[in-house]
N, C-alpha and C positions, 0 to 999 in steps of 0.2 A: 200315860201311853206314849208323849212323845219323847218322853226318857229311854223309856224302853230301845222306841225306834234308832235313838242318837246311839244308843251303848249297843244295840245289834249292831250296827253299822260299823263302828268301830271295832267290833270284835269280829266281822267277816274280813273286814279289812285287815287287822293285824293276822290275822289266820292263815291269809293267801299272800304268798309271795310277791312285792312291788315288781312292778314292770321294770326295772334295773335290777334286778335279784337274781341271787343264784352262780354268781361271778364269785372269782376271785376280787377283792379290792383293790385300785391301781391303786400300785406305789406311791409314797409320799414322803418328802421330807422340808417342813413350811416353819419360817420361825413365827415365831409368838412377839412379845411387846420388848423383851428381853431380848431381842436378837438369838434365844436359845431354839435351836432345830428341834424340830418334833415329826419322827419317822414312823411311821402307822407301824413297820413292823418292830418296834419296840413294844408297841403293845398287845403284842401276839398270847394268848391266855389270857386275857380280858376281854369283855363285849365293850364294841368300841360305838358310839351314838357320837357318824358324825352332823353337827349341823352346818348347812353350807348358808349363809344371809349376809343379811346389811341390814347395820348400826341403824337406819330408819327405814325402816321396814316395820309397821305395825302387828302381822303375824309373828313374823320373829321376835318381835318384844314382848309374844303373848306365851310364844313357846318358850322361851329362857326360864323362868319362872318352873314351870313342867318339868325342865330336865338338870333341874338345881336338884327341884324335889327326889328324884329319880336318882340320879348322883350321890345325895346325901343317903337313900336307901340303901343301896347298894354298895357302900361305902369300901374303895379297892376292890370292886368287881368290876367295875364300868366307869369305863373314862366315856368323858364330853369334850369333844374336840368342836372349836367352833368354827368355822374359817370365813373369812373376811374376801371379798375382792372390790378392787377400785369400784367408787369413789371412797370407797372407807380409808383410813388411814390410823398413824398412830393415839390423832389429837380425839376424832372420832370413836374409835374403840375405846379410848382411855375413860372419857367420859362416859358409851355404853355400860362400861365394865364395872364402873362406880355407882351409877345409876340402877342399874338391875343387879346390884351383886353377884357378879360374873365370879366362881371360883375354880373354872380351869382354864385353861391357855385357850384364848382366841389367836389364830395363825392366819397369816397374811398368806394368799396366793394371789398370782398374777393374771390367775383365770385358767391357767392351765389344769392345775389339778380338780377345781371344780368341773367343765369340760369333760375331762375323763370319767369323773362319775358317773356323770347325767349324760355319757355317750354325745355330745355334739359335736355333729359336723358342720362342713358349711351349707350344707342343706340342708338344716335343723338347729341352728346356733342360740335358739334363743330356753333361757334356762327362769325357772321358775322360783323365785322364793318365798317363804324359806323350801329345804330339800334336804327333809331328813335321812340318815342311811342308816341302820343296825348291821354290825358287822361281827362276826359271832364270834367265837375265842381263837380259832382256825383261822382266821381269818379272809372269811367269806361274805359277799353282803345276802343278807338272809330278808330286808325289808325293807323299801322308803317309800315314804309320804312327801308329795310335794305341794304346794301351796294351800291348794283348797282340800287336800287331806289332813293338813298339820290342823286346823281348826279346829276339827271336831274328836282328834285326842285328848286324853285326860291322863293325869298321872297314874291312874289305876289301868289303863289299858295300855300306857309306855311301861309298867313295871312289869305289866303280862308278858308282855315281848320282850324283854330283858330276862325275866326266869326261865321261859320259853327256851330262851339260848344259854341260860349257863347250866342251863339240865347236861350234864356228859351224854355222848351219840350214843352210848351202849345203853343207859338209861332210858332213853325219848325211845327207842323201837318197840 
């Protein structure tokens, strides 16, 4: 029964729109370990899962795992973009990335484009990790989970919401 309960939850919750949903996604262009730029709108016609954490963050160590598996399903349907802000750095992620077999670009922001996400002002600055976003092929954010929602996802309910959005609009009506 209390299966049941966890996996209701989780599917009311992927079903209804996150409270930062429904936007277009702010622009972005953040390098990775590589000094190589990574612009969201390059990946316009993919579902974009991005995750915003730090290297020691115990959630997020829990989530990476989840959306490896997710990434490998969907394989060239759905990029995982990860992004990083201080204190993390190159020496930090490097190790992350080897340690949980990270295989797509974790990108370095300054906090600005995380901010933009999760809408913070200075009368709200403070941001949650991790903070997941689904951003649909359009590139629109269509869902996120943040800290104490990332928890109780499973890779069976991140894949829902992934098929979810690469259904074409003519098709989903």
């Amino acid at each position: 029964m209390r299966l049941f309960v966890v996996l209701l939850g989780c599917a009311l919750a992927l079903n209804g729109a996150g409270k930062l949903s429904g936007r277009r996604a702010p622009g972005f262009s953040l390098p990775d370990m590589q000094m190589r730029q990574h612009d969201l709108a390059d990946y316009r016609g993919k579902v974009v899962l991005i995750d915003i954490m730090r290297t020691n963050c115990p959630e997020c160590q829990r989530l990476t795992p989840k959306l490896e598996a997710v990434k490998a399903k969907f394989s060239g349907r759905v990029v995982v973009l990860s992004v990083v802000t201080l204190p993390d750095n190159q020496t930090t992620v490097a190790k992350y990335v080897a340690a949980h077999k990270v295989t797509g670009p974790v990108l370095f922001d300054c906090g600005q484009m995380a901010a933009s996400f999760v809408k913070a002002t200075p009368q709200n600055p403070s941001m949650s990790l991790p903070h997941l976003f689904f951003i649909d092929t359009g590139g629109v954010i269509r869902n996120d989970f943040s800290d104490h929602e990332v928890s109780g996802l499973t890779v069976e309910a991140l894949s829902a919401e992934v098929e979810r959005l690469l259904v074409p609009a003519s098709k989903s009506k």
